[in-house]
Backbone as numpy.savetxt, mean C-alpha at the origin, in Angstrom:
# Nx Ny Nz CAx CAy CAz Cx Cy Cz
24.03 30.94 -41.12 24.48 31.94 -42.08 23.50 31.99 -43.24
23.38 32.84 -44.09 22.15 33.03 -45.15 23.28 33.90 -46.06
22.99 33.67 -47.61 23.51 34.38 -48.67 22.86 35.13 -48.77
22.85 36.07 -50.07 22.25 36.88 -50.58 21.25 37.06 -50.61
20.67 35.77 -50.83 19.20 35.19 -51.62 18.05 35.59 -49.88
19.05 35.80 -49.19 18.51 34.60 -48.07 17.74 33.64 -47.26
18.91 32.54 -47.96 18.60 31.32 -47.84 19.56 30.91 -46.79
19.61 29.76 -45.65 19.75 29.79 -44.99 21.17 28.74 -45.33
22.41 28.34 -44.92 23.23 27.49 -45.24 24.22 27.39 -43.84
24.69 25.86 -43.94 25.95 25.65 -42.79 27.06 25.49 -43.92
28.19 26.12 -43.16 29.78 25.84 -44.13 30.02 24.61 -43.87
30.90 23.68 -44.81 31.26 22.16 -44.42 31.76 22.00 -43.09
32.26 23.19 -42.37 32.92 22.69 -41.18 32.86 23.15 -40.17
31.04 23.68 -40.25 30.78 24.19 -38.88 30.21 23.37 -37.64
30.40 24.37 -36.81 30.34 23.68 -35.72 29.10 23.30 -35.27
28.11 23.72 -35.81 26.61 23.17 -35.59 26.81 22.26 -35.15
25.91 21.42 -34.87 25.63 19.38 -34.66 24.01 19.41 -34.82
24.25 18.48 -35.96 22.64 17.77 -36.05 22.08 17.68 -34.82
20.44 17.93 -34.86 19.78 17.36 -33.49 20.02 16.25 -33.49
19.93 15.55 -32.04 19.75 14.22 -31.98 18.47 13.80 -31.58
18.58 12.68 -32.39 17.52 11.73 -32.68 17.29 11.14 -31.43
16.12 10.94 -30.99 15.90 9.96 -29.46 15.07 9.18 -29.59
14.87 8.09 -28.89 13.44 7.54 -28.47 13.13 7.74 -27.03
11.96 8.24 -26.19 11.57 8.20 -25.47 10.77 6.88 -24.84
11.18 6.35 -24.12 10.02 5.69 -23.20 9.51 5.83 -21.83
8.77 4.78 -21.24 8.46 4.55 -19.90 8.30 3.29 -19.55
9.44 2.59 -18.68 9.31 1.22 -18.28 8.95 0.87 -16.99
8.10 -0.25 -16.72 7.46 -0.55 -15.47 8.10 -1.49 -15.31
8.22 -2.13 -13.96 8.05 -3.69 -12.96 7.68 -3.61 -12.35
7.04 -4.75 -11.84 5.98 -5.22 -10.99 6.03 -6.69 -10.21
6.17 -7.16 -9.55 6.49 -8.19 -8.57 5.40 -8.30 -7.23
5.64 -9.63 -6.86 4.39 -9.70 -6.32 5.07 -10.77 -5.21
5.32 -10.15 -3.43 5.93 -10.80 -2.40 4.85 -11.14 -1.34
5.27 -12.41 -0.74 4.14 -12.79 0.30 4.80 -11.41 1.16
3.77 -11.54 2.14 3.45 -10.74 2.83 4.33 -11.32 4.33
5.06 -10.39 5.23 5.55 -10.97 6.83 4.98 -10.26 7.68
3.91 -9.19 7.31 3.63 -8.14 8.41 1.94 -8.25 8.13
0.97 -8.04 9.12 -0.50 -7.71 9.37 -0.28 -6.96 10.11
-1.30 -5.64 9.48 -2.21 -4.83 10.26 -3.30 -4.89 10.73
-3.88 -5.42 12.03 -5.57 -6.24 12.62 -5.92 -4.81 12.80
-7.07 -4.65 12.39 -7.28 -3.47 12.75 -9.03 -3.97 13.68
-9.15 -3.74 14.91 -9.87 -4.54 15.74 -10.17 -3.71 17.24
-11.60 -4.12 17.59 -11.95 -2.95 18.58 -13.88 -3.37 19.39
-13.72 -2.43 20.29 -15.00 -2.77 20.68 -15.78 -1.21 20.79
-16.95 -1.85 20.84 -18.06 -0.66 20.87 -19.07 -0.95 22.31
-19.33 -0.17 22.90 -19.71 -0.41 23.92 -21.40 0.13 24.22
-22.75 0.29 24.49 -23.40 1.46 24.56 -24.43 1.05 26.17
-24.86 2.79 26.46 -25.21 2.52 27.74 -26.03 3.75 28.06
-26.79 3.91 28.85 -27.48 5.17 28.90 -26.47 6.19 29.15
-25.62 5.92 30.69 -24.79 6.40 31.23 -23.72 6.64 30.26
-22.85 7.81 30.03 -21.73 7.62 29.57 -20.07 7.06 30.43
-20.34 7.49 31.18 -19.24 6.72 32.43 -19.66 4.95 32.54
-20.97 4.54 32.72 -20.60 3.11 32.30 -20.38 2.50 31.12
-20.73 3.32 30.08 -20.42 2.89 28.68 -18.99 3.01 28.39
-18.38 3.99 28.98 -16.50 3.88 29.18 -16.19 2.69 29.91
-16.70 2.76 30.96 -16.11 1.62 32.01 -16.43 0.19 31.54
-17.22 -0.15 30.86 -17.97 -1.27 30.05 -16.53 -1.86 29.15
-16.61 -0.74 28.01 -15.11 -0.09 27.27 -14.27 -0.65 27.69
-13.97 0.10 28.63 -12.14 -0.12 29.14 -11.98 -1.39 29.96
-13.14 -2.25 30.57 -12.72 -3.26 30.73 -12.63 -4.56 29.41
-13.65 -4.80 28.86 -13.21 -5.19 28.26 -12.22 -5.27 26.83
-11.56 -4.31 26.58 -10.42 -3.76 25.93 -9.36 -4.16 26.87
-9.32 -4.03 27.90 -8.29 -4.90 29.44 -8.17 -6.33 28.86
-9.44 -7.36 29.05 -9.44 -8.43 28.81 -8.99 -9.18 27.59
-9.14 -8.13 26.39 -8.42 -8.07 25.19 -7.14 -8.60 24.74
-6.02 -7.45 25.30 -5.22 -6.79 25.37 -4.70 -7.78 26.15
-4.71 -8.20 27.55 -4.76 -9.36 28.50 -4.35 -10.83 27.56
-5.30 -11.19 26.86 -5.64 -12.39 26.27 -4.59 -12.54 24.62
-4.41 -11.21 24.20 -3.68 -11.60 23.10 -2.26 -11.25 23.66
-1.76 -10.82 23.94 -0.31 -11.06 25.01 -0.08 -12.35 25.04
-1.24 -13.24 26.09 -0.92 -14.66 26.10 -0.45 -15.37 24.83
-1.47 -15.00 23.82 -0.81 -15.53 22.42 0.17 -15.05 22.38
1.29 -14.73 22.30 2.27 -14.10 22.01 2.68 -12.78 21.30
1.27 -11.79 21.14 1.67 -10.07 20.84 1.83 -9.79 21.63
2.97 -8.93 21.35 3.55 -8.10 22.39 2.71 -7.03 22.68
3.27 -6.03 23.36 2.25 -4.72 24.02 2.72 -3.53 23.45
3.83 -3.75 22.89 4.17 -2.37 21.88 3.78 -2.79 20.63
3.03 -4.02 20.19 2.53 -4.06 18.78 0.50 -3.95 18.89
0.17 -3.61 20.32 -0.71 -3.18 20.25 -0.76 -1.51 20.50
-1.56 -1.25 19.26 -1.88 -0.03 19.16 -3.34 0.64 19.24
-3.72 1.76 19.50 -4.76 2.57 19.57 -4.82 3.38 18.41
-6.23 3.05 17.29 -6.04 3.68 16.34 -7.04 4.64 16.63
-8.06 5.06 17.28 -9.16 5.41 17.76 -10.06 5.58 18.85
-10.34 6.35 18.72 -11.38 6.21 20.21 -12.26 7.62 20.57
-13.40 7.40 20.81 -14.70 8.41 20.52 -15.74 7.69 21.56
-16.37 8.84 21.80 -17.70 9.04 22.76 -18.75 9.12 21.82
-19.86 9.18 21.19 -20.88 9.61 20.97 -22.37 9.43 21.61
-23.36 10.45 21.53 -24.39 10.62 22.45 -25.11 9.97 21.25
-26.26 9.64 22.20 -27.36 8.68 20.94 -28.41 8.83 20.94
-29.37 9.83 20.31 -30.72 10.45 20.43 -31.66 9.82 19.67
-33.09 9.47 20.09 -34.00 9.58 18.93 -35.21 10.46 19.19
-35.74 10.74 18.02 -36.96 11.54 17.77 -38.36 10.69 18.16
-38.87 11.67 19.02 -40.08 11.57 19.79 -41.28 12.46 19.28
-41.99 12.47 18.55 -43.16 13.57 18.16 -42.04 14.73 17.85
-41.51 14.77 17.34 -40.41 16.03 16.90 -39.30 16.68 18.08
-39.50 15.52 18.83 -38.75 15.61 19.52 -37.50 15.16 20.00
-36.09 15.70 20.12 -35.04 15.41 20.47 -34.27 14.86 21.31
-34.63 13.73 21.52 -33.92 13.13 23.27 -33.07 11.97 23.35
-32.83 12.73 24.46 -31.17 12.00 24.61 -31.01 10.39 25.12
-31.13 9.03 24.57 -31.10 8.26 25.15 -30.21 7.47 25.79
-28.40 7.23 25.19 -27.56 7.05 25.85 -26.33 7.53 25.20
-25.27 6.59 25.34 -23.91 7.06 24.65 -23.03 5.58 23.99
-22.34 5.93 23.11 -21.82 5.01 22.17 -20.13 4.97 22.28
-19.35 4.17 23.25 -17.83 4.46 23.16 -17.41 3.06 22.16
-16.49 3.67 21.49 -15.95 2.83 20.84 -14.37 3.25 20.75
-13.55 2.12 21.02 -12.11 2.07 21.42 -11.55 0.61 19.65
-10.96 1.18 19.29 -9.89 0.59 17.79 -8.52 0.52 18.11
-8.22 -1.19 17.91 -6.93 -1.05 18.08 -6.21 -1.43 16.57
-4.81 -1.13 16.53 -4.39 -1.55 14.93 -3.17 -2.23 15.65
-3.08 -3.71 15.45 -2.82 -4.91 16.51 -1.62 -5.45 15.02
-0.33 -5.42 15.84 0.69 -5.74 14.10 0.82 -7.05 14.57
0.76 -8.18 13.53 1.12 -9.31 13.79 2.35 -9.71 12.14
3.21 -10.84 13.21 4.51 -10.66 12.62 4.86 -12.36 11.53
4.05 -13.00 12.17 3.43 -14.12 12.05 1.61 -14.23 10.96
1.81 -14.28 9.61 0.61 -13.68 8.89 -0.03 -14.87 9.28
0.23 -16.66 9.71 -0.16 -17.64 9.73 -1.36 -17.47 10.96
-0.91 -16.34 11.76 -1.41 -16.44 13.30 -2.89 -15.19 12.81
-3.14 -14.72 11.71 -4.13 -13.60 11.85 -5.55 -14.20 12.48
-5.90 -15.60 11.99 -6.85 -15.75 12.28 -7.19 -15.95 13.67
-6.66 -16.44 14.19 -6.32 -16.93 15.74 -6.27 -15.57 16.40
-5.68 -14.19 15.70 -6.30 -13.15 16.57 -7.58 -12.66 16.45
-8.09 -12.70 15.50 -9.70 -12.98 16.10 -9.97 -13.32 16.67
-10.35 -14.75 16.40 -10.98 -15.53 17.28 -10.72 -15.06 19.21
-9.33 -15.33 19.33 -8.89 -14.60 20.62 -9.45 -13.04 21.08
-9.40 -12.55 20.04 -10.03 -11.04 20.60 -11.46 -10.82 20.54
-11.96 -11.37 19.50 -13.96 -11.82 19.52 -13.86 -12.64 21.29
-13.37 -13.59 21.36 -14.10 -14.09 22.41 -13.45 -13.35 24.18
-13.03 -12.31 23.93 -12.35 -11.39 24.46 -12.80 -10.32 25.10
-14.38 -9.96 24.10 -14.82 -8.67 24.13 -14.86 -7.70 22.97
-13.71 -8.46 21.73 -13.86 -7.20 20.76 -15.24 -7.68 19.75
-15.76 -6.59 18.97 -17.20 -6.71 18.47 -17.39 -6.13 17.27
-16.02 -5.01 16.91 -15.85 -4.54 15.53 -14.32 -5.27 15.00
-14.33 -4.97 13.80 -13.50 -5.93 13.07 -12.91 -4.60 11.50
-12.43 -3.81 11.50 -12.31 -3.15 9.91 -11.07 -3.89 9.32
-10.08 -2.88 8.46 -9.13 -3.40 7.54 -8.69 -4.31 8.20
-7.79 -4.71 6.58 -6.41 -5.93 7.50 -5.50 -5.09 6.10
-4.12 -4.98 6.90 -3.03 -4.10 5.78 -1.78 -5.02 5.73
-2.02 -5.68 4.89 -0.50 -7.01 4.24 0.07 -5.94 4.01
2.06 -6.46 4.50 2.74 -5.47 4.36 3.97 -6.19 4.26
4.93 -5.47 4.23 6.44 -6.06 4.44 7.40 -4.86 5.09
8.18 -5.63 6.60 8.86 -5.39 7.36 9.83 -4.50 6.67
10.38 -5.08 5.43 11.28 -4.37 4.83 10.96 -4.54 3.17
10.61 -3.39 2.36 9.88 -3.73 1.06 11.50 -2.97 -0.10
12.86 -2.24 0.49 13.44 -1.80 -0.17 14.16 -2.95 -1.24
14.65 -4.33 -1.02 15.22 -4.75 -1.41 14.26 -5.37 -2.56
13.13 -5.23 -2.38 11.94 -6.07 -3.32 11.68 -4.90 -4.47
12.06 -3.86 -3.53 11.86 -2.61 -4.66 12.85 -2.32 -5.69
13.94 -2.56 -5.17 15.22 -2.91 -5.84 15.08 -3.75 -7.02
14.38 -4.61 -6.75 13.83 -5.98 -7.99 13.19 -5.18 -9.04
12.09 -4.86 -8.54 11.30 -4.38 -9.36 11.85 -2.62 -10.18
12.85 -1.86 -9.79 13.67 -0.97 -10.32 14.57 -1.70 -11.45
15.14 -2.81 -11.32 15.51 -3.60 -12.37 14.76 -3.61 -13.43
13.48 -4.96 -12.96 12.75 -4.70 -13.95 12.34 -3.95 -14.41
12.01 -3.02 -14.17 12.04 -1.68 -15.18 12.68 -0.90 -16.32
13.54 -1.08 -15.65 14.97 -0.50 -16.82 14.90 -1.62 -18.13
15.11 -2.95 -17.65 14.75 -3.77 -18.56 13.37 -3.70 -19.82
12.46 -3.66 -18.97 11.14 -3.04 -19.88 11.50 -1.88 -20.42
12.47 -1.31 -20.43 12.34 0.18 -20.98 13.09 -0.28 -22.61
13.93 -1.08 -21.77 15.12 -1.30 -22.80 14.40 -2.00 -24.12
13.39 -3.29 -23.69 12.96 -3.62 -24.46 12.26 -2.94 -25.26
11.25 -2.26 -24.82 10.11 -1.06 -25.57 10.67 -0.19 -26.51
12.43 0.10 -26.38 12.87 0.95 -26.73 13.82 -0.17 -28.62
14.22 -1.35 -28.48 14.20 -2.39 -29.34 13.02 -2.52 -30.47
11.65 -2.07 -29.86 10.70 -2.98 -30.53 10.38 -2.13 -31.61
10.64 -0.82 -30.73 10.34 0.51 -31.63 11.30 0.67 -32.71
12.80 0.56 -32.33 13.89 0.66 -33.13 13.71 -0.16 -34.59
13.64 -1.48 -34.12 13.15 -2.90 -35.14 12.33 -1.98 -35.95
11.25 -1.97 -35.58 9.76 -1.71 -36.27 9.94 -0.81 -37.44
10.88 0.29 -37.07 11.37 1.25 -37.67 12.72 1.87 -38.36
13.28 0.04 -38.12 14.45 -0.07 -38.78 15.62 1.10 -38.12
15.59 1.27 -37.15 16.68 2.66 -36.65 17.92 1.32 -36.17
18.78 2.56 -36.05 20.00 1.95 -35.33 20.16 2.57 -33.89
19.42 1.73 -33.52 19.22 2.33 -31.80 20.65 2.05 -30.73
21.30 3.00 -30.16 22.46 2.78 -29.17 21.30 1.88 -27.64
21.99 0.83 -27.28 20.94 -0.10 -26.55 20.96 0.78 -25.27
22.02 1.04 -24.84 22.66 1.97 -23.58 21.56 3.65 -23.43
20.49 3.67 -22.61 19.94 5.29 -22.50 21.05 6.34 -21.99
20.74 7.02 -22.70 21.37 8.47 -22.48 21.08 9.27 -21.29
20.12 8.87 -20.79 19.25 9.28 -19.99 18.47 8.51 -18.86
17.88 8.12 -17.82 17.18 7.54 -17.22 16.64 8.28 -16.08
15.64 8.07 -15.68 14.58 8.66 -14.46 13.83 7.95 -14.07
14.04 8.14 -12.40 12.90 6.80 -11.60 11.67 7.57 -11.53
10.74 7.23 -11.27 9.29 8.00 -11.74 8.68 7.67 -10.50
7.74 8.23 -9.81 7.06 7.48 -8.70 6.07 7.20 -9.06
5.48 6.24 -8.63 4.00 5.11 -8.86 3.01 5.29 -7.90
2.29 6.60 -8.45 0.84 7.13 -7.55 -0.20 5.97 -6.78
-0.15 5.03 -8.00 -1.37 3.80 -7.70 -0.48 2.53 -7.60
-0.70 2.09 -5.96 0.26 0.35 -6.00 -0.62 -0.40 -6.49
-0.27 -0.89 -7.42 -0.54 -2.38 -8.20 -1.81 -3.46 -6.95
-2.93 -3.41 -7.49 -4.04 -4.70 -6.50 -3.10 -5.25 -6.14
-3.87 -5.72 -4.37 -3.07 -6.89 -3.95 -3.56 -8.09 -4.48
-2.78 -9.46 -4.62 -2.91 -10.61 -5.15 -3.74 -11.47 -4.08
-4.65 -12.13 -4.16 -5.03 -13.53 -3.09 -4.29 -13.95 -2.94
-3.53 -14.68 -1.20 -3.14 -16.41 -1.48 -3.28 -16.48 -0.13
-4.31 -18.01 -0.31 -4.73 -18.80 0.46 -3.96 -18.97 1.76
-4.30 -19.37 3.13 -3.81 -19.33 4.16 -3.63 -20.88 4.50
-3.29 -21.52 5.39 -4.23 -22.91 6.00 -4.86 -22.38 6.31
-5.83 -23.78 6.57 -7.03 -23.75 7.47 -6.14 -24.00 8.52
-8.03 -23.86 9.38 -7.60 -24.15 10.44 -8.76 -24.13 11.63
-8.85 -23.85 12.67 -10.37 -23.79 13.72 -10.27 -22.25 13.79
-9.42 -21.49 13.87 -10.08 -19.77 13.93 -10.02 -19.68 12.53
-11.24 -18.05 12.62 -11.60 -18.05 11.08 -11.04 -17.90 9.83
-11.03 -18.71 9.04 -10.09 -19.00 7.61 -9.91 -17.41 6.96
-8.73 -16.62 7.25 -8.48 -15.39 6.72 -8.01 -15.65 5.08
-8.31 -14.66 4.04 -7.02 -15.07 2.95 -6.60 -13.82 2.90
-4.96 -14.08 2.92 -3.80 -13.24 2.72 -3.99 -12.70 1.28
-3.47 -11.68 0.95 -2.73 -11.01 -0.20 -1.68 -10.79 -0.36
-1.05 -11.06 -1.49 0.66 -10.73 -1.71 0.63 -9.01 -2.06
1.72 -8.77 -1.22 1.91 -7.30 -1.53 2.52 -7.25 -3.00
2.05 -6.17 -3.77 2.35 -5.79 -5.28 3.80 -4.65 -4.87
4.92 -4.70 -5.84 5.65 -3.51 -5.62 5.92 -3.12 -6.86
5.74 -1.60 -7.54 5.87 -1.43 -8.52 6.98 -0.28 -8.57
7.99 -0.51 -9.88 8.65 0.97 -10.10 8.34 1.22 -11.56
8.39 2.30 -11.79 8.74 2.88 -13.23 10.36 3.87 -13.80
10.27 3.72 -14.57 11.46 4.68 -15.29 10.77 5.24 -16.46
11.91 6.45 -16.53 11.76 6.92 -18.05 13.15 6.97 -18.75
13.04 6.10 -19.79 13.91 6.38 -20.44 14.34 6.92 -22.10
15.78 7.44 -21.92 15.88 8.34 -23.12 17.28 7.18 -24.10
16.73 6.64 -25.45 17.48 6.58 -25.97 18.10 7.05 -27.32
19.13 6.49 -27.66 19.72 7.98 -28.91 19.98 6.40 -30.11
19.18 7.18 -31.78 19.67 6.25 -32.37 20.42 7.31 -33.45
């Protein structure tokens, strides 16, 4: 309402309501679980003039592989095929283009359930026939209940952040948010080192999987 003048005024008993006052934050957790799951990611490369013996080269020993880590105890539905390609293999002769053989290479992504046993699948699959070696992906069978942890901690960090500010600034902060939002976490937190035994196949080191959540929270002082 505005008088005469106009200037702007509330009557004693309107119904307006002051804005409310908030603090905004954003709270993280972060936790850090051994690991029950490997991803081997493991394979052979084969080369040969012929491309049919450079397959057949291939596919047997990927047989003998496959064969040999069974015995250890992976199963055959935890071996997987992540890959597999032909390529021709040329070199230059006086500017010239020729064809000298072919390059098969077969990748398997081999889950082991047992992180104690990674090294031992090497060794078993090197002396097997396999000859490439890429990632290894620490994981967990089931990561919801760890995530659960770390959704806690969060709220908690919020709560606190939202105290320090209050203090600092002398408010009378309600501890309880008005508000809350789970946020998703673009970048997982580095994995952590930890040491394996030794042992006679080659000394792998594990990483603890990182699980992170965030919130946002809204509080009213």
């Amino acid at each position: 309402m505005h008088d005469v003048w106009g200037h702007s005024y509330y009557p004693q008993h309107s119904s307006v309501s002051p804005p409310t006052r908030t603090i905004a934050v954003t709270g993280q957790g972060t936790l850090y679980v051994k690991p029950d799951t490997v991803i081997v990611t493991i394979g052979i490369r084969t080369e040969h003039t012929s491309a049919l013996e450079a397959l057949t080269e291939n596919a047997k020993r990927a047989n003998a592989m496959i064969q040999a880590l069974q015995t250890i105890g992976i199963r055959h539905e935890d071996i997987d095929t992540s890959s597999f390609s032909i390529y021709p293999k040329y070199t230059y002769t006086n500017q010239t283009v020729i064809l000298v053989g072919y390059e098969v290479e077969h990748m398997f992504d081999i889950t082991v359930k047992d992180v104690k046993n990674v090294g031992a699948i090497y060794e078993t699959a090197v002396v097997n026939g396999a000859n490439i070696a890429r990632q290894l992906q620490f994981k967990l069978a089931n990561e919801q209940p760890h995530y659960q942890q770390a959704l806690a901690m969060a709220v908690k960090n919020a709560q606190e952040k939202a105290r320090v500010l209050a203090r600092t600034l002398q408010l009378p902060l309600h501890d309880v948010p008005v508000e809350i939002k789970e946020q998703s976490h673009p970048f997982p937190p580095p994995p952590r080192p930890m040491v394996l035994a030794e042992g006679a196949a080659p000394p792998i080191q594990s990483q603890e999987v990182g699980i992170t959540a965030m919130v946002h929270a809204l509080f009213v002082y």
